[in-house]
N, CA, C and O atoms as a GROMACS GRO file, in nm:
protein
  604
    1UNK      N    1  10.288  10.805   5.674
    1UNK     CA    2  10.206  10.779   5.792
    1UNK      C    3  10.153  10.911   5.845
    1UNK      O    4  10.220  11.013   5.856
    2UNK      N    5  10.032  10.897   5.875
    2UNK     CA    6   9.993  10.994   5.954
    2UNK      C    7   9.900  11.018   6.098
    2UNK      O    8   9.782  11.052   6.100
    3UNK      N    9   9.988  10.989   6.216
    3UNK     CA   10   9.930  10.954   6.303
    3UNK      C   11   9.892  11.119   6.391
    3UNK      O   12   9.954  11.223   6.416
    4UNK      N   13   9.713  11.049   6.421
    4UNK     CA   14   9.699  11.169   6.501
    4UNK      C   15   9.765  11.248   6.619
    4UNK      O   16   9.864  11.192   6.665
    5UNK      N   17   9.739  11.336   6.663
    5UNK     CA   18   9.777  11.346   6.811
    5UNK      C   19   9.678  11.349   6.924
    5UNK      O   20   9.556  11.368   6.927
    6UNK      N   21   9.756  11.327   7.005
    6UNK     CA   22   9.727  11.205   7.151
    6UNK      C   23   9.693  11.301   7.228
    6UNK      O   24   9.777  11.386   7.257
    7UNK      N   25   9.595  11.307   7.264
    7UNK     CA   26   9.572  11.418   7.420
    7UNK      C   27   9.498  11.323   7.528
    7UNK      O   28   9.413  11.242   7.492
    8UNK      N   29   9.527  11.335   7.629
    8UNK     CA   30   9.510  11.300   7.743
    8UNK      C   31   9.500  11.385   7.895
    8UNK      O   32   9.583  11.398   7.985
    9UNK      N   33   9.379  11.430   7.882
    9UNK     CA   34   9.338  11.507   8.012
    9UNK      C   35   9.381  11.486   8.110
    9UNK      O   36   9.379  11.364   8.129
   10UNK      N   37   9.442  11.565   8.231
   10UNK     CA   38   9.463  11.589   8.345
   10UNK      C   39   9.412  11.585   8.438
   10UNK      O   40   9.371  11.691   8.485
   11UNK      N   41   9.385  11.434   8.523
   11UNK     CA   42   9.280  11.452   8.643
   11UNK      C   43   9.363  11.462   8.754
   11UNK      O   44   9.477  11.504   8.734
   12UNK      N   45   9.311  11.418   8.921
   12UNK     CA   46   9.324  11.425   9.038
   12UNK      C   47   9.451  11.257   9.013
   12UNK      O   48   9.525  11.239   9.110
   13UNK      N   49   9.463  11.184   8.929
   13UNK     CA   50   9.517  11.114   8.963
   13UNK      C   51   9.599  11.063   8.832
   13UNK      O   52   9.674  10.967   8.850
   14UNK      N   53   9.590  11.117   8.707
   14UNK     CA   54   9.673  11.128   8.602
   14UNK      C   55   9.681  11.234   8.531
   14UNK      O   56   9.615  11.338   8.525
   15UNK      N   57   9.821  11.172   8.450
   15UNK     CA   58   9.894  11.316   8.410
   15UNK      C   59   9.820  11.374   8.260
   15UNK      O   60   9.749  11.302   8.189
   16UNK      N   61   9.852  11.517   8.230
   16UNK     CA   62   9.824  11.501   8.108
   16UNK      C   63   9.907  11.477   8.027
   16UNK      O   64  10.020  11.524   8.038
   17UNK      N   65   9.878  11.412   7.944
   17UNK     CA   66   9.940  11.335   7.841
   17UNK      C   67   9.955  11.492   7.699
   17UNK      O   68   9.912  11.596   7.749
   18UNK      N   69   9.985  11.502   7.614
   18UNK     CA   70   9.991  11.568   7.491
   18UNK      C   71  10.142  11.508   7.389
   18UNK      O   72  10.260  11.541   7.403
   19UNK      N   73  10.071  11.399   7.274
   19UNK     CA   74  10.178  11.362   7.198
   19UNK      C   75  10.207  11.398   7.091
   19UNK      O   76  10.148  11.311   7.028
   20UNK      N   77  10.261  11.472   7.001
   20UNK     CA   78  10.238  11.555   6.860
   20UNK      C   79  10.334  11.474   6.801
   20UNK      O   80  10.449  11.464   6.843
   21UNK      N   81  10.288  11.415   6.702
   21UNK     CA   82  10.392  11.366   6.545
   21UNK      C   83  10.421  11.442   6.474
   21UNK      O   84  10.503  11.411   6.388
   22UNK      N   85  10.374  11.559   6.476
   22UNK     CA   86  10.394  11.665   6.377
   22UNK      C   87  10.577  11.722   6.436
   22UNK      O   88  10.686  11.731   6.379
   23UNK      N   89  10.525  11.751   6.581
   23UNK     CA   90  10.627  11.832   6.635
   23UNK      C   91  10.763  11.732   6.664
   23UNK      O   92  10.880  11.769   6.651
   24UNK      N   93  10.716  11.594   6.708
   24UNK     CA   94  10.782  11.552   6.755
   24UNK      C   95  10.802  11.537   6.928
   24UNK      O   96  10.880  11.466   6.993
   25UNK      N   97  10.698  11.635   6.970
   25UNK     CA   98  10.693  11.660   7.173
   25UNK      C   99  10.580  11.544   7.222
   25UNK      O  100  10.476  11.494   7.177
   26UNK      N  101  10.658  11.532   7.335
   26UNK     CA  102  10.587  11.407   7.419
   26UNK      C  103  10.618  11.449   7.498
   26UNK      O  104  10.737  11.478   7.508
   27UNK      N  105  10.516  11.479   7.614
   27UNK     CA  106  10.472  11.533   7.703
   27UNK      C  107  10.398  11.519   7.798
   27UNK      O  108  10.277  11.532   7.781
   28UNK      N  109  10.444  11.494   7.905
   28UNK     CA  110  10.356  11.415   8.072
   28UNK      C  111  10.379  11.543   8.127
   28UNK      O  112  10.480  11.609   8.100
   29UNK      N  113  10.290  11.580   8.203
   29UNK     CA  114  10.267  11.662   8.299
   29UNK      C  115  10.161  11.629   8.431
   29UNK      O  116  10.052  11.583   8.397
   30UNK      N  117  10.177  11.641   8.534
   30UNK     CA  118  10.097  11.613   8.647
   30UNK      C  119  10.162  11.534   8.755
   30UNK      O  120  10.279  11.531   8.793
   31UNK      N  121  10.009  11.444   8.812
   31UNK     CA  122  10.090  11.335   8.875
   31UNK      C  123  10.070  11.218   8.828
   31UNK      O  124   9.978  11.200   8.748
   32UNK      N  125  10.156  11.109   8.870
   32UNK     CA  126  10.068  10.985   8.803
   32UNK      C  127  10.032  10.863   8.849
   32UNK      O  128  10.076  10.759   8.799
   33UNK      N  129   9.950  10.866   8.946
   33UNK     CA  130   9.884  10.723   9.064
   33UNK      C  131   9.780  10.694   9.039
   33UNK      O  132   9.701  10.707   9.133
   34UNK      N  133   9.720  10.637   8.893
   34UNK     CA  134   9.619  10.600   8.870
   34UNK      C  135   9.584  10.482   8.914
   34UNK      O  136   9.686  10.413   8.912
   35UNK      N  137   9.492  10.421   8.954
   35UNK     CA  138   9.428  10.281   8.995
   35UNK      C  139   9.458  10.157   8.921
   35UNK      O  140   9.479  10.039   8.948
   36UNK      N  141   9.450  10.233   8.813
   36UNK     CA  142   9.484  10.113   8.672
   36UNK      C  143   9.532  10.196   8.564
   36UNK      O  144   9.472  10.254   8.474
   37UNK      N  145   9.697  10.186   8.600
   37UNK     CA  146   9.817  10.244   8.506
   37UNK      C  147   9.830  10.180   8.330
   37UNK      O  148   9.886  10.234   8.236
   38UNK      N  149   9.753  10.046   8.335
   38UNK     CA  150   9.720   9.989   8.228
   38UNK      C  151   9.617  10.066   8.112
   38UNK      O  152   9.622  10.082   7.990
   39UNK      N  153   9.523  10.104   8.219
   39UNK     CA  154   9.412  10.182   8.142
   39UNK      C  155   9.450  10.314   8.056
   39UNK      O  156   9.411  10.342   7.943
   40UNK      N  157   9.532  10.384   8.136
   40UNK     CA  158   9.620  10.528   8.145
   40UNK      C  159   9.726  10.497   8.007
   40UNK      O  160   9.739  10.561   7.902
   41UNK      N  161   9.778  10.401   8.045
   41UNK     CA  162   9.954  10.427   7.975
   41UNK      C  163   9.941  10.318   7.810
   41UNK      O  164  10.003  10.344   7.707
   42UNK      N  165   9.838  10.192   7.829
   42UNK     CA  166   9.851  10.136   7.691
   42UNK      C  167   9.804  10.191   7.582
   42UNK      O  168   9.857  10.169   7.473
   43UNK      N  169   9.700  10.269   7.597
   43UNK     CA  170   9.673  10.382   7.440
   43UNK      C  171   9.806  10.464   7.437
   43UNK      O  172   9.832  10.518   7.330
   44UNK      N  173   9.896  10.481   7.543
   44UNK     CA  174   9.976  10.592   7.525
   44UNK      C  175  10.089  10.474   7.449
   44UNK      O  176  10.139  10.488   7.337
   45UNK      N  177  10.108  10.379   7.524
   45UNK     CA  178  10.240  10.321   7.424
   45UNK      C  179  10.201  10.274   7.288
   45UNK      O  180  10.288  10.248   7.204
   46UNK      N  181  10.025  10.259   7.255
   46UNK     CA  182  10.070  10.218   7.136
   46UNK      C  183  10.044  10.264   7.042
   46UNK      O  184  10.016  10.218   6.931
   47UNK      N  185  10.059  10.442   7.112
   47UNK     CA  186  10.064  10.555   6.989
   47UNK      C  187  10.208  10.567   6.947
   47UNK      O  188  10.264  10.575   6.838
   48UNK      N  189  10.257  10.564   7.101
   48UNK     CA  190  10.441  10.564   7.070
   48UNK      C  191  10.530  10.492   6.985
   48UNK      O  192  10.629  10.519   6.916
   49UNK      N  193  10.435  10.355   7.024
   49UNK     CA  194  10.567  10.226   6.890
   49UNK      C  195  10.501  10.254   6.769
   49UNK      O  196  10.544  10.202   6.666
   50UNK      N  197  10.364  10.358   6.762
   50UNK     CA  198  10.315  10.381   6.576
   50UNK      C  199  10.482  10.509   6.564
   50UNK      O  200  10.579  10.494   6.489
   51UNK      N  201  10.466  10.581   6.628
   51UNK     CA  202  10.520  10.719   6.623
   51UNK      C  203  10.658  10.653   6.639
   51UNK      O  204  10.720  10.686   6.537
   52UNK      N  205  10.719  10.593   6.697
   52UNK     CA  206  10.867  10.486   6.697
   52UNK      C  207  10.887  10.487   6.562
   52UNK      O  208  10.974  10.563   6.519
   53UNK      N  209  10.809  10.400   6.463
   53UNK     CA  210  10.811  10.420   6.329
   53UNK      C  211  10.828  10.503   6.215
   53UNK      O  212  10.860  10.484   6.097
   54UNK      N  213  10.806  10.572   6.265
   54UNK     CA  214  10.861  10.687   6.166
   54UNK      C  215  10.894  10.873   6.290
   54UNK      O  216  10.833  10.979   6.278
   55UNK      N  217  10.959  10.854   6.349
   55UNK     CA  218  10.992  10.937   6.442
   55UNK      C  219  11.067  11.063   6.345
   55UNK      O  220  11.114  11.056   6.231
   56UNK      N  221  11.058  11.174   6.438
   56UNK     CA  222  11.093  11.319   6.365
   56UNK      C  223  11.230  11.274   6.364
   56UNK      O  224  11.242  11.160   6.407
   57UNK      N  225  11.363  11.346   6.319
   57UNK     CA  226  11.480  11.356   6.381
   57UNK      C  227  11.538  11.412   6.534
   57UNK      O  228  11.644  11.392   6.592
   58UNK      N  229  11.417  11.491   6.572
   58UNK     CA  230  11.422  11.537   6.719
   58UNK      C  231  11.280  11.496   6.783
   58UNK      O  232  11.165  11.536   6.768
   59UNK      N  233  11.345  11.394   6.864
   59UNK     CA  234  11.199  11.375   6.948
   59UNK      C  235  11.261  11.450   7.116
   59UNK      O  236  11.378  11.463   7.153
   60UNK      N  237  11.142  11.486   7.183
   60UNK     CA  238  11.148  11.530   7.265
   60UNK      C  239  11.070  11.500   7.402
   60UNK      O  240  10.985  11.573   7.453
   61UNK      N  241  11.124  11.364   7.455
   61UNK     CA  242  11.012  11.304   7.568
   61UNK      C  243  11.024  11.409   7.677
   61UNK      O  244  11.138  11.424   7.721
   62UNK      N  245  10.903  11.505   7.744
   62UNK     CA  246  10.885  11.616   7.839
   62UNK      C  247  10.866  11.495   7.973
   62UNK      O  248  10.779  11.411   7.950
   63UNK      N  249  10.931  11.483   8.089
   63UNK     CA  250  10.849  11.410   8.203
   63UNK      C  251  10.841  11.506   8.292
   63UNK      O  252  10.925  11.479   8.377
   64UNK      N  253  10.770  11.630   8.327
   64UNK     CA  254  10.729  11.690   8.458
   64UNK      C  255  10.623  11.632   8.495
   64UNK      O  256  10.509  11.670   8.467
   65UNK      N  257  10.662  11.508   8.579
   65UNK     CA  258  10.580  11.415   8.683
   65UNK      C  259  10.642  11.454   8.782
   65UNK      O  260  10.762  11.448   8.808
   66UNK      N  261  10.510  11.516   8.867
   66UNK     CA  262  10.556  11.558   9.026
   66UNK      C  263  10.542  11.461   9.096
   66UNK      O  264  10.589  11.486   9.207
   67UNK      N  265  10.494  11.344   9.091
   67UNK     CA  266  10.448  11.214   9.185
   67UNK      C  267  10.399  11.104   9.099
   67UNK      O  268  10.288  11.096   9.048
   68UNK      N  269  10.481  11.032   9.091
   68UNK     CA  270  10.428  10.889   9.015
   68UNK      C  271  10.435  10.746   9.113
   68UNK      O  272  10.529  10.732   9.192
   69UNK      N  273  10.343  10.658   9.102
   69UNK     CA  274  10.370  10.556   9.143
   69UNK      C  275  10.459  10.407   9.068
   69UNK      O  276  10.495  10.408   8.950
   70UNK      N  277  10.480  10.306   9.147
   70UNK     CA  278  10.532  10.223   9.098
   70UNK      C  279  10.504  10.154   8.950
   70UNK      O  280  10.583  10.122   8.862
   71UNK      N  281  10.359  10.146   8.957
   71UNK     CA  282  10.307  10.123   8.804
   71UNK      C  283  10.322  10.258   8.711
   71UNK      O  284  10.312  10.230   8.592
   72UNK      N  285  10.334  10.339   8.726
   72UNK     CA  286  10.347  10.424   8.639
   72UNK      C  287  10.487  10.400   8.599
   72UNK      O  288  10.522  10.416   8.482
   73UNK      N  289  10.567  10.364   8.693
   73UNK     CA  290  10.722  10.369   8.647
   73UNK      C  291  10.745  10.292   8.551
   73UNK      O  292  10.788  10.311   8.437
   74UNK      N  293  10.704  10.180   8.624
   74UNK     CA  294  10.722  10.080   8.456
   74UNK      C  295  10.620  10.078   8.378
   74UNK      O  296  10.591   9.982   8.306
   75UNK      N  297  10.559  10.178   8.384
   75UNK     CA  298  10.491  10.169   8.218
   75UNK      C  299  10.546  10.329   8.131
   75UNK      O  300  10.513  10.368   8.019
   76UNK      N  301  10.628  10.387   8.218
   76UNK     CA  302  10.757  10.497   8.153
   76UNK      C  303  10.861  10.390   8.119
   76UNK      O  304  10.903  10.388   8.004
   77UNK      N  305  10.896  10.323   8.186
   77UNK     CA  306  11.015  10.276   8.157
   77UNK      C  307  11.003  10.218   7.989
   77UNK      O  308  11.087  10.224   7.900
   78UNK      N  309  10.824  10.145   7.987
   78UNK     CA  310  10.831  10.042   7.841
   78UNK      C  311  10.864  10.164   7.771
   78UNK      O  312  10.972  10.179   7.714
   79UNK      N  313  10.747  10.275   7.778
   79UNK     CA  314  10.804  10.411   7.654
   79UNK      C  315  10.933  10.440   7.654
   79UNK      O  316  10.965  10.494   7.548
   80UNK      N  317  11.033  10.426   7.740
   80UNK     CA  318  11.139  10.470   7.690
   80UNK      C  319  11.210  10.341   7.624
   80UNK      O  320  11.272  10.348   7.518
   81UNK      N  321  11.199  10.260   7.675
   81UNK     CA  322  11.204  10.170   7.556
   81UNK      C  323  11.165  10.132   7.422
   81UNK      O  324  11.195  10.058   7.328
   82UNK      N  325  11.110  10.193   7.447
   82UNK     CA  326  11.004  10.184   7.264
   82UNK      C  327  11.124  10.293   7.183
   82UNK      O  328  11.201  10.265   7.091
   83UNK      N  329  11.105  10.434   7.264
   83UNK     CA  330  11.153  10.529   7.187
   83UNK      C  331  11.343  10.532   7.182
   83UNK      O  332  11.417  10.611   7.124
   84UNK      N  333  11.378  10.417   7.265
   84UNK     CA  334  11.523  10.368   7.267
   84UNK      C  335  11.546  10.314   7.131
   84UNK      O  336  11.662  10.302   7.092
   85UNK      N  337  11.428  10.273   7.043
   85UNK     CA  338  11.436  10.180   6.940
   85UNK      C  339  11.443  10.227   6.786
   85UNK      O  340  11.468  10.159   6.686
   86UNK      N  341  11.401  10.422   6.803
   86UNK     CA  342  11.398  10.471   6.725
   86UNK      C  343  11.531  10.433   6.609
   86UNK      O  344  11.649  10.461   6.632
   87UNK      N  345  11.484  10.372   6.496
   87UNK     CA  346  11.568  10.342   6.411
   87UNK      C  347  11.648  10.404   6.319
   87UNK      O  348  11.656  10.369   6.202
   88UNK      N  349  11.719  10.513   6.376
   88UNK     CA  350  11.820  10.583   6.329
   88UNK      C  351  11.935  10.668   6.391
   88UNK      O  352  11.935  10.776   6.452
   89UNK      N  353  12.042  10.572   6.351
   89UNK     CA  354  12.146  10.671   6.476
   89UNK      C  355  12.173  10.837   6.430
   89UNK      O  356  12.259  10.916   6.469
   90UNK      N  357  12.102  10.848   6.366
   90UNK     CA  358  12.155  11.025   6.336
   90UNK      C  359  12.046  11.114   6.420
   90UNK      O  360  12.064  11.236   6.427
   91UNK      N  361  11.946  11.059   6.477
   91UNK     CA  362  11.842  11.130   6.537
   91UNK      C  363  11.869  11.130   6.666
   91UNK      O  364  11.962  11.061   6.707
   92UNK      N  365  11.785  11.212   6.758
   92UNK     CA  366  11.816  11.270   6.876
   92UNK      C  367  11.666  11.265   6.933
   92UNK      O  368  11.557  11.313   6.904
   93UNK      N  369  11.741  11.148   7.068
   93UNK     CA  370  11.597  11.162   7.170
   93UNK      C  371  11.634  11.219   7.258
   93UNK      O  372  11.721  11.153   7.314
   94UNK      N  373  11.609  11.345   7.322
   94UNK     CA  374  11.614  11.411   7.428
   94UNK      C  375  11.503  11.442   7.507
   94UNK      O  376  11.406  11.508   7.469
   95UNK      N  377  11.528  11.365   7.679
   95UNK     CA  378  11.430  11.331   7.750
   95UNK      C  379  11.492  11.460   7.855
   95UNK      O  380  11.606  11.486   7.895
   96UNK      N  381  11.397  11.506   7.869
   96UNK     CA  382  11.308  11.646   7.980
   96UNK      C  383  11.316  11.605   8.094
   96UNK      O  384  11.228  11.518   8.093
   97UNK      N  385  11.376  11.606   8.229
   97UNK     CA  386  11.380  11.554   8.352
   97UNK      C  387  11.305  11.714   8.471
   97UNK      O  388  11.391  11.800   8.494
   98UNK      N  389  11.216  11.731   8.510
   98UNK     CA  390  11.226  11.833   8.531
   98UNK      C  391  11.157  11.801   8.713
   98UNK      O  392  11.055  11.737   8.742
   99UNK      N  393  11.275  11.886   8.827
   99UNK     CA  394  11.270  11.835   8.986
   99UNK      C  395  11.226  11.969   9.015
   99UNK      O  396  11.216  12.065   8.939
  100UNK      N  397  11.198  11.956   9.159
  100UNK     CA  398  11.214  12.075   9.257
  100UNK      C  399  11.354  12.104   9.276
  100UNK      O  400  11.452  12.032   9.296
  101UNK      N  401  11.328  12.292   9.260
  101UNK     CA  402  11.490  12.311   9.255
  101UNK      C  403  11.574  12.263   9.390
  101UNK      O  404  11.698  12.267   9.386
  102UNK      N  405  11.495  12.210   9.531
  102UNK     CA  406  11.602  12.170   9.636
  102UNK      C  407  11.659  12.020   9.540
  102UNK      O  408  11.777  11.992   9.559
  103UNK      N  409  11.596  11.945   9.459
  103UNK     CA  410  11.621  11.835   9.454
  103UNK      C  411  11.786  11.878   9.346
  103UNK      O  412  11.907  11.862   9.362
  104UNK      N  413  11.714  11.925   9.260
  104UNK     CA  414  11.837  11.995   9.150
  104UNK      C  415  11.928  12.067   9.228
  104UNK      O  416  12.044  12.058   9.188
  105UNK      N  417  11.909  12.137   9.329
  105UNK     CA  418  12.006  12.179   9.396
  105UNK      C  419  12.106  12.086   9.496
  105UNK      O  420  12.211  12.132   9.542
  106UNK      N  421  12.067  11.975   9.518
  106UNK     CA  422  12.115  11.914   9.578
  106UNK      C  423  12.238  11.790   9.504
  106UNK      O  424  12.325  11.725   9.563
  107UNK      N  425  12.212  11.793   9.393
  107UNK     CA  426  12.294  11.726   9.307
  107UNK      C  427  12.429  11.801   9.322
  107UNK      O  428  12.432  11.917   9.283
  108UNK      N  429  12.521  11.756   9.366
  108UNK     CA  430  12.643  11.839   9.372
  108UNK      C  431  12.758  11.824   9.326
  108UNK      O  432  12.856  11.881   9.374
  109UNK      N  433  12.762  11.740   9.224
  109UNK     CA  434  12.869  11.681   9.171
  109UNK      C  435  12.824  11.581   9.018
  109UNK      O  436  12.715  11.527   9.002
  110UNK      N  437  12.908  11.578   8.947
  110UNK     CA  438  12.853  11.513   8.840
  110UNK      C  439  12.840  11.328   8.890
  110UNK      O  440  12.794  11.239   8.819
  111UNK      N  441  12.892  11.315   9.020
  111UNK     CA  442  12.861  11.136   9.074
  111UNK      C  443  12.727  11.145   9.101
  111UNK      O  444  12.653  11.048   9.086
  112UNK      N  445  12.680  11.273   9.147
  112UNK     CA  446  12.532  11.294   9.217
  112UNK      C  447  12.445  11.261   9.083
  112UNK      O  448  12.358  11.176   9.063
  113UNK      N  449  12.498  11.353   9.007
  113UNK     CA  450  12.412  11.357   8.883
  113UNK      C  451  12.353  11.241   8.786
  113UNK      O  452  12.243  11.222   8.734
  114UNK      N  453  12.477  11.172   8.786
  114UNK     CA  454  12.511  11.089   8.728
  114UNK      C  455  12.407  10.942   8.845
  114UNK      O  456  12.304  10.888   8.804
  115UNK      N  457  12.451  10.918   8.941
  115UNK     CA  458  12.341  10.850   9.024
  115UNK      C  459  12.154  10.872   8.967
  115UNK      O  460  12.066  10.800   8.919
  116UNK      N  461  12.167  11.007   9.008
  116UNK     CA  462  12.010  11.011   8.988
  116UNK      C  463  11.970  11.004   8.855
  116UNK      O  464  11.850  11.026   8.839
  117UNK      N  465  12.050  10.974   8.733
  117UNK     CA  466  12.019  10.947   8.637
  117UNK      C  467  12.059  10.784   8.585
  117UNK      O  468  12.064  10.742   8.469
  118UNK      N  469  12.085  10.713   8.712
  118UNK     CA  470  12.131  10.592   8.663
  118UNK      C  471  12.025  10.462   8.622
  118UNK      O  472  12.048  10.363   8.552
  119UNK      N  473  11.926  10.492   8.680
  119UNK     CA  474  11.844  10.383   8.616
  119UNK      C  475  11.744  10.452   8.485
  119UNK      O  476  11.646  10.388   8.446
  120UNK      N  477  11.775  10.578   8.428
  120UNK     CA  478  11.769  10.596   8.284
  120UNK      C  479  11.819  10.538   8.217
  120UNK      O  480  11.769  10.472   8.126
  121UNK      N  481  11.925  10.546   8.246
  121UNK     CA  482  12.081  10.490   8.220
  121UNK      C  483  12.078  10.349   8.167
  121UNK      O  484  12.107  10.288   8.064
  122UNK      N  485  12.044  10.334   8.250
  122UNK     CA  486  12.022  10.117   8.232
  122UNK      C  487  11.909  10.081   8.152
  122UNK      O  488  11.904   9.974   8.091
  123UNK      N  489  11.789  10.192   8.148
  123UNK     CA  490  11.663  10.144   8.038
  123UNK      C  491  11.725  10.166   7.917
  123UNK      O  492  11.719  10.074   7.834
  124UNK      N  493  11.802  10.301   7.881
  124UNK     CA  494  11.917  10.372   7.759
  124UNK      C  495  12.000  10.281   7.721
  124UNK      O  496  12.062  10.312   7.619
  125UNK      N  497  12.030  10.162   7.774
  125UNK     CA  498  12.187  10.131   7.727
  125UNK      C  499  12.112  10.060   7.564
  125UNK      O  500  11.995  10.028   7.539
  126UNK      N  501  12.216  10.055   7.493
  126UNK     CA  502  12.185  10.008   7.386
  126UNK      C  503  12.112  10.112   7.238
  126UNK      O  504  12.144  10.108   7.120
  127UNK      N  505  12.036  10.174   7.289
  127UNK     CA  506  12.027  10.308   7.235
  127UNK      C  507  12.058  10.314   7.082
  127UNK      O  508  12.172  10.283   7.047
  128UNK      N  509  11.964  10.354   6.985
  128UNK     CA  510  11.987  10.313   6.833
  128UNK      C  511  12.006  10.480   6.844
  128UNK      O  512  12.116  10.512   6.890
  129UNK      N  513  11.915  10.593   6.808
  129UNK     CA  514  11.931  10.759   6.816
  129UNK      C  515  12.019  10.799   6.938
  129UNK      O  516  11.974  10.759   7.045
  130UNK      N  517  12.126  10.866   6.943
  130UNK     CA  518  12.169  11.000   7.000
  130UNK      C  519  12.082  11.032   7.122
  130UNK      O  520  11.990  11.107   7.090
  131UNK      N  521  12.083  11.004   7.232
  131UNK     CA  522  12.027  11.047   7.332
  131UNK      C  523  12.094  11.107   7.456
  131UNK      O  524  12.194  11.069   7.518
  132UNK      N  525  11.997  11.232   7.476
  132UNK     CA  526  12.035  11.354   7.539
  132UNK      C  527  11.923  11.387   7.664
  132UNK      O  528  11.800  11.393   7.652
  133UNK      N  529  11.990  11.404   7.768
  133UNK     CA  530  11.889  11.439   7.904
  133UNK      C  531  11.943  11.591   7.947
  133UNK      O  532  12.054  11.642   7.966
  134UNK      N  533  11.823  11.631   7.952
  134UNK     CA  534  11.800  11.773   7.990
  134UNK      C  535  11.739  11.743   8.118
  134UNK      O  536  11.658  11.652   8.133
  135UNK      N  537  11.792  11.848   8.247
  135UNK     CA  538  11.780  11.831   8.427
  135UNK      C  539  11.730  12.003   8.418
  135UNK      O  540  11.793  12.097   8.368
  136UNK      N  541  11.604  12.004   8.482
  136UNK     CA  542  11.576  12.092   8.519
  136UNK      C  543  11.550  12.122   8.645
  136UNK      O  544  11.502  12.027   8.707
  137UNK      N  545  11.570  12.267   8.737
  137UNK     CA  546  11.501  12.231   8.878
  137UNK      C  547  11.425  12.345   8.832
  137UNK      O  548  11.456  12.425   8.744
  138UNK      N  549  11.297  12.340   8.918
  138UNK     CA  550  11.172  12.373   8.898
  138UNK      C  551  11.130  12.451   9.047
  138UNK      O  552  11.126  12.378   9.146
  139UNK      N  553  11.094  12.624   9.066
  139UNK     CA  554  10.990  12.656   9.148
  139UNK      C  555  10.869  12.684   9.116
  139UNK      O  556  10.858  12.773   9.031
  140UNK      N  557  10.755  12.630   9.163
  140UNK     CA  558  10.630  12.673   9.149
  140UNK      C  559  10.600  12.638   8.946
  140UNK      O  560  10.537  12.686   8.852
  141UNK      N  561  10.664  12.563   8.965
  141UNK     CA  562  10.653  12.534   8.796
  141UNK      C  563  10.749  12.614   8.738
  141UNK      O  564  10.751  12.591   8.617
  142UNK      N  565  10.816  12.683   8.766
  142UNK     CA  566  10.922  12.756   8.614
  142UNK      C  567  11.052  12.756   8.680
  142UNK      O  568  11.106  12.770   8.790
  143UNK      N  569  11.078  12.726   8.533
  143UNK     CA  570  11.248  12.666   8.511
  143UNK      C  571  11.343  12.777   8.551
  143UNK      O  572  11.357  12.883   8.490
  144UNK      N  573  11.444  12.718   8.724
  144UNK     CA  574  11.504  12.824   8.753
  144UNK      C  575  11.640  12.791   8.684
  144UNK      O  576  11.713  12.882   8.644
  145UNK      N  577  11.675  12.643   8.669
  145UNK     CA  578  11.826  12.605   8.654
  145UNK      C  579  11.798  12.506   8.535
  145UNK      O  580  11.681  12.471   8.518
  146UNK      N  581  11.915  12.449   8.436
  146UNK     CA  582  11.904  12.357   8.383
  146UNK      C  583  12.054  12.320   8.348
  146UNK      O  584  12.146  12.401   8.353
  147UNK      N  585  12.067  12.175   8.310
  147UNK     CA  586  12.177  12.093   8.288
  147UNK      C  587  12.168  12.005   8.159
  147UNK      O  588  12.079  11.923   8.134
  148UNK      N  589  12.254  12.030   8.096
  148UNK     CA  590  12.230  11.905   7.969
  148UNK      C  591  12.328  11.756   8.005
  148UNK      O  592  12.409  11.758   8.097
  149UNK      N  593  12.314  11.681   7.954
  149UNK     CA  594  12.354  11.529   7.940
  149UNK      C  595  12.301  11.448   7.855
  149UNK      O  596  12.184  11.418   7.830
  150UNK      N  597  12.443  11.402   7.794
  150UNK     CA  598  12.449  11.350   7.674
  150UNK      C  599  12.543  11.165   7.719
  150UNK      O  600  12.650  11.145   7.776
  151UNK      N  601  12.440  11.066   7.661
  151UNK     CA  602  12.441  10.958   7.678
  151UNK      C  603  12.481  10.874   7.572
  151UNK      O  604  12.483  10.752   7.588
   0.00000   0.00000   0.00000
């Protein structure tokens, strides 16, 4: 298979998108309150369930979304579902969480942690690949702190 890669420009009201099969990186950046999250996110999932299909051994879903709305959520949630499906338990999906460092700083305990990662948690259960969450807190865009978690 050889599926292209996915770019998706960065406006005032969606994120940019950048999906590489080559590399294996999936990558949201911005914000994401588009009008019609349908328009935005279904070319994106149904590059993902091509790329589901034959996935690297390391995929790497990036989410630095500074502001998303409700429709955007669940149309992250289907992608992580898709890529929950990756058909091989020896591979590794590791999803990119990346906050403002008060937010990361405020996590103070692994119950904290563990909370704000709980409705990952519940899209994850069942999980065919090895999946791993990386917590970043973020000033002005660059990575001051980070945390791994393994699911």
């Amino acid at each position: 298979m050889s599926l292209n890669n996915f770019i998706l420009e960065k406006t005032a009201k969606t994120p940019r998108v950048d999906l590489s099969q080559n590399s294996g990186e999936l990558v949201f950046s911005g914000k994401s309150i588009p009008e019609n999250a349908a328009k935005v996110y279904e070319p994106v999932m149904n590059w993902i369930s091509e790329y589901a299909l034959e996935a690297k051994p390391i995929t790497n879903l990036r989410l630095n979304i500074e502001y998303f709305n409700t429709a955007s959520m669940m149309w992250l949630s289907r992608i992580l579902g898709i890529l929950k499906k990756i058909n091989d338990p020896e591979y590794i999906l590791y999803i990119h969480l990346y906050m403002p460092l008060e937010e990361y700083d405020d996590m103070n305990d692994i119950e904290d942690i563990r909370d704000a990662l709980m409705p990952v948690q519940d899209i994850l259960q069942d999980a065919i690949p090895c999946v791993g969450i990386k917590l970043y807190g973020t000033n002005n865009s660059k990575i001051i702190k980070d945390a791994l978690v393994f699911i």
